[in-house]
C-alpha positions in Angstrom: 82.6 -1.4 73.9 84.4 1.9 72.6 86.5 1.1 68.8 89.8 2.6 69.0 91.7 3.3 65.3 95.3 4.1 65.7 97.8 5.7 63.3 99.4 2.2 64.0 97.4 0.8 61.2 95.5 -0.8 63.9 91.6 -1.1 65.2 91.2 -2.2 68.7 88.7 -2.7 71.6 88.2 -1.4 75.1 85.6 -2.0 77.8 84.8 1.8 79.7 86.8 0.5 82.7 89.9 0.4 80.3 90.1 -3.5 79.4 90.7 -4.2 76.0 88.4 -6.8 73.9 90.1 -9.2 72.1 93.6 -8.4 70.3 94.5 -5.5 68.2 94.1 -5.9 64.1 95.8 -4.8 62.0 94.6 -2.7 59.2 97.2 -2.1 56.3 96.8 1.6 56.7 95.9 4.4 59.2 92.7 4.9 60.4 91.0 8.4 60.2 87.1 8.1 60.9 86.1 4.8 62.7 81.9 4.7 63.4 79.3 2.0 64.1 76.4 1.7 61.6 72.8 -0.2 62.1 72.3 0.3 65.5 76.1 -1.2 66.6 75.9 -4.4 64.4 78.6 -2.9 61.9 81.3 -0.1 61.8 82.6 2.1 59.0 86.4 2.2 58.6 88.1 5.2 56.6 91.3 6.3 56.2 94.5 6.8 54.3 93.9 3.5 52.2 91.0 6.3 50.2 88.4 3.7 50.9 85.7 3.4 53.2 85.3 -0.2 54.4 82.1 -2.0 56.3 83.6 -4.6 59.0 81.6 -6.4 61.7 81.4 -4.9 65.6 84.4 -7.1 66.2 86.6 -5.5 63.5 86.4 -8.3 60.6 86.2 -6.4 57.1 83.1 -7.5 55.3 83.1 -5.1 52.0 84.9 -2.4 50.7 81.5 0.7 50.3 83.6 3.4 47.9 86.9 4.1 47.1 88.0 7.9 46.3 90.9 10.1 44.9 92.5 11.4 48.3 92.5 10.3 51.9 89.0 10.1 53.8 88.6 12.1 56.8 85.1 10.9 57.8 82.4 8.5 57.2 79.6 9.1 58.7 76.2 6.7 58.7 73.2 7.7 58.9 70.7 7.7 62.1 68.5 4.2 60.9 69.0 4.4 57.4 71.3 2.7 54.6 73.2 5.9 53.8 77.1 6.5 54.5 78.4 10.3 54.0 82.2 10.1 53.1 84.4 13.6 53.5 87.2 13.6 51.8 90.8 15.8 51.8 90.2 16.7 48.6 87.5 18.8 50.0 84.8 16.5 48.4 81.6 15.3 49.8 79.6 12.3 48.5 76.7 9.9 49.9 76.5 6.1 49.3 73.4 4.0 49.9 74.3 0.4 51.0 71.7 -2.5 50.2 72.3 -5.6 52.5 70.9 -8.3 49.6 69.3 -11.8 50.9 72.2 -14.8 50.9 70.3 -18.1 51.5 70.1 -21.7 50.3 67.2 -24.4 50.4 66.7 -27.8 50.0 63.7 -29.8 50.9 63.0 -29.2 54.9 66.8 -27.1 55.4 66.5 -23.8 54.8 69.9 -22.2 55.6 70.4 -18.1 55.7 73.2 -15.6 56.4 73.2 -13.3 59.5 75.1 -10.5 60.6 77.3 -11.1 57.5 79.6 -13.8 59.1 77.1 -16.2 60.2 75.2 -18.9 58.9 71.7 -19.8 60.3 70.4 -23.3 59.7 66.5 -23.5 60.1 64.7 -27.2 59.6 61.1 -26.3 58.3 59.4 -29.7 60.3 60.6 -29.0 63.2 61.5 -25.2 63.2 64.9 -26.0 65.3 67.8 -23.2 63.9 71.5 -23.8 64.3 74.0 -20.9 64.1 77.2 -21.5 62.6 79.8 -18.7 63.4 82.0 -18.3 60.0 84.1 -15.2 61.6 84.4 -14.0 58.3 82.3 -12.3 55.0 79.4 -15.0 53.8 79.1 -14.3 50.2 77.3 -17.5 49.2 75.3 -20.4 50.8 74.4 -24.0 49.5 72.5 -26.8 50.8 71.5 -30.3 49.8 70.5 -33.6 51.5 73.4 -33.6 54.5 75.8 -30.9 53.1 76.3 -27.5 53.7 78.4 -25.0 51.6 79.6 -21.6 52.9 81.4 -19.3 50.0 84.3 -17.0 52.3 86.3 -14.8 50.2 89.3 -17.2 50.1 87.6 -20.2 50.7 84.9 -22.6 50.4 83.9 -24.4 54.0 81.7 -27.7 53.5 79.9 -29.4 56.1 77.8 -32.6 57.1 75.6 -33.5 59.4 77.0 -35.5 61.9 74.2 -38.2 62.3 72.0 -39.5 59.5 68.9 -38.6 60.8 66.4 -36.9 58.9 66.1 -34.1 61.8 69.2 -34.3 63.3 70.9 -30.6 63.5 74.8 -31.2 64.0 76.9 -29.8 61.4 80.5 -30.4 61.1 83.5 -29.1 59.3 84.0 -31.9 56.5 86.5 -29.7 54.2 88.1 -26.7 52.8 88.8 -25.8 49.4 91.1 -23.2 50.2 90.9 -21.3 46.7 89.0 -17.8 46.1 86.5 -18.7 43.8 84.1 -16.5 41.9 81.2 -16.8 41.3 77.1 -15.8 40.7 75.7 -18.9 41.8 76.5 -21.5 43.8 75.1 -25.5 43.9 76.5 -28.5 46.1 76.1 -32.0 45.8 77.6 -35.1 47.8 81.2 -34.8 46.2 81.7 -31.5 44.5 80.6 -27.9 44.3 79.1 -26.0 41.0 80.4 -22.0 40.4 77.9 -20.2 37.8 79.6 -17.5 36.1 77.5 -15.7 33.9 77.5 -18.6 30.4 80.2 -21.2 32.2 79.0 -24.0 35.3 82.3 -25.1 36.8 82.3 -28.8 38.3 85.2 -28.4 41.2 85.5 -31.4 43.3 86.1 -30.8 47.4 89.7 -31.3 46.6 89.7 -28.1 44.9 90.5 -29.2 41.6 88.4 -28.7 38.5 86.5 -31.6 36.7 84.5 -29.5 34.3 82.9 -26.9 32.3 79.9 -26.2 30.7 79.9 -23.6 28.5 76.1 -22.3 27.4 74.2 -20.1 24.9 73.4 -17.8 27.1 73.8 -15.9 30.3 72.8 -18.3 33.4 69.6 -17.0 35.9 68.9 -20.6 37.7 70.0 -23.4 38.7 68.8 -26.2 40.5 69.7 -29.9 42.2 67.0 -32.2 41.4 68.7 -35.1 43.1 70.3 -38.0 41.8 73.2 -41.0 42.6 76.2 -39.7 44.0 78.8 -38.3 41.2 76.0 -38.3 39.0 73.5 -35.9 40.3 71.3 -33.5 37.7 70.6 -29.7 37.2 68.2 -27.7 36.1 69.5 -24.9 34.3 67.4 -21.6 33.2 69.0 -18.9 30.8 68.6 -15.7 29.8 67.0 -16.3 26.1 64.6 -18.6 27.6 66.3 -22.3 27.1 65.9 -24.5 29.6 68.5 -27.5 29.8 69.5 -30.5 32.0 73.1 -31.4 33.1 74.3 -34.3 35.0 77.5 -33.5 36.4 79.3 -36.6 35.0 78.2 -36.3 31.3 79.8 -32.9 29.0 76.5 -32.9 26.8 73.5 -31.0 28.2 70.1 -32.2 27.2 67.8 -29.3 25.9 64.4 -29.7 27.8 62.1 -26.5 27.0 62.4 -23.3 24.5 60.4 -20.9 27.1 59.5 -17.4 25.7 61.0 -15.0 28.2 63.9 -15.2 30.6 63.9 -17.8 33.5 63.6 -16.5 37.2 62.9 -20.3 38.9 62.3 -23.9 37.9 61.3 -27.0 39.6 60.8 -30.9 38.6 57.7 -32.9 39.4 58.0 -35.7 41.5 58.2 -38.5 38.8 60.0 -36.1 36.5 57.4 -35.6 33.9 56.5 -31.7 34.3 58.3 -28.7 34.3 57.3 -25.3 36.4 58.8 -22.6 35.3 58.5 -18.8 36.4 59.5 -16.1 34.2 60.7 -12.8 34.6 57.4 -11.2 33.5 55.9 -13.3 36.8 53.9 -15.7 34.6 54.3 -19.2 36.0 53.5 -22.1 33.5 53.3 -25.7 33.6 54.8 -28.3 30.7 54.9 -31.8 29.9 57.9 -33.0 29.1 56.6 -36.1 27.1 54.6 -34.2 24.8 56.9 -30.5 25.3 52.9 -28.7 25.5 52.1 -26.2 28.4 49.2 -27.7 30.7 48.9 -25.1 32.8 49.7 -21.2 33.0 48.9 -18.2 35.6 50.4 -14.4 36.6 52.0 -12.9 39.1 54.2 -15.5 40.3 58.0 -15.1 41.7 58.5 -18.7 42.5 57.2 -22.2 42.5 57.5 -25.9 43.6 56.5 -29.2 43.7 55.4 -31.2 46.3 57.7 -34.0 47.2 54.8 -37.0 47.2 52.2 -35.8 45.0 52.5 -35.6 41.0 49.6 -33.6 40.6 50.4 -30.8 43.2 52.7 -27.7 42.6 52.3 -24.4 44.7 53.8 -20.8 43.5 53.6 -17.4 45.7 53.6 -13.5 44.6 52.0 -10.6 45.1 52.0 -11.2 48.4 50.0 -14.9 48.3 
């Protein structure tokens, strides 16, 4: 497939025998340097716009990379590496290293990823079967829990079910839209509503788009967590910055102050019957409390995350340093 930009404001699509892929899209503004990047999964768009844009093989704009002071003339990747090189008409030259972060979202046995930047890969842990959803557009955020799925676009939030209630069963379905460009850090659903973490502030929106809440914390937000719970009334585990660790039910203002942990808070899980906290830090130190008695019962190094198993009260397992 040869990428064709026009001085039409358009990028289109041509087999070698002359047969165009797909319709023509449109751009905004005129393309000067048009190039494929990573092996032909992405292109590089440049132009009179001053910005150099990463889109998908099929033309759908991802990210904006840089934007300059004059038109660009060429962007140029290079050979299997994360590096663009951006010529400008201002006679400037400048390199920009791209780092393709991990989006992902897990609950339980449903481990859900993104791939290729538009799509969604659904992977049950049991029985290792993957789905792939096609989004056709960026995927900036991903969600799971119990039978829902939620897929963060830039204008929108898509949510879907499962289709049967079966424990294994992997047919999603489009359940709603909230058709609202939301911001956002972090991102949590539950049976009825999504949760937007921005920085101090959790934001309760229901599916119908509209607000039902805010929190409003002491400190900047590093985890959260669904630990289950009726529907409309599920809980969180929160993590901050200065340590504090807090629970929130989604139908009640108040949060309820759990732990005062020494350092900042990199992940957290809840034992089975609720009475013990794991809690990784960001100096990899992974410690165990009791929240009866609020004493640490258990404390080790070199941890970047931890949980509980689902059956057993007594059994918690945590991985770093490559263990």
């Amino acid at each position: 497939v040869m990428a064709i930009g026009c001085w039409d404001g358009t990028l289109s699509f041509y087999q070698l025998n002359g047969t165009q892929v797909g319709k023509d899209k449109a751009l905004g503004y005129d393309p000067c340097s048009v190039s494929y990047f990573s092996n032909g999964e992405y292109m590089c768009v440049a132009g009179t716009d001053r910005r150099v844009t990463l889109a998908t093989k099929e033309g759908t704009t991802l990210t904006q990379i840089c934007e300059r002071n004059s038109w660009v003339w060429c962007a140029r990747p290079r050979p299997k590496q994360n590096y663009v090189a951006v010529g400008c008409e201002d006679g400037s030259i400048s390199m920009y290293q791209l780092i393709f972060s991990t989006v992902h979202g897990l609950y339980q046995d449903r481990y859900a990823y993104r791939d290729y930047m538009t799509d969604v890969i659904i992977q049950h842990l049991i029985t290792e079967q993957k789905v792939r959803i096609k989004c056709r557009d960026y995927v900036k955020k991903i969600a799971v829990y119990k039978d829902r799925l939620a897929v963060q676009l830039p204008d929108r939030v898509i949510i879907y079910e499962l289709l049967h209630d079966d424990s294994y069963d992997m047919h999603y379905r489009v359940a709603t839209k909230i058709q609202k460009k939301l911001d956002c850090n972090l991102l949590v659903v539950t049976s009825h509503h999504v949760i937007l973490c921005l920085e101090k502030k959790l934001q309760l929106y229901g599916f119908n788009g509209v607000m039902e809440r805010e929190w409003v914390l002491e400190a900047v937000i590093r985890y959260i967590k669904i630990v289950g719970g009726p529907e409309n009334r599920e809980g969180l585990l929160v993590g901050l910055k200065n340590g504090m660790i807090q629970k929130i039910f989604i139908d009640n203002a108040f949060p309820i102050q759990l732990i005062k942990h020494t350092s900042s808070i990199r992940c957290l899980d809840l034992s089975f019957r609720r009475q013990k906290l794991a809690v990784v830090d960001e100096s990899t130190a992974v410690v165990v409390y009791d929240l009866a008695t609020k004493k640490l019962v258990f404390e080790d190094k070199n941890a970047n995350s931890v949980a509980w198993n689902t059956e057993f009260e007594e059994m918690f397992c945590y991985s770093g340093n490559g263990q």
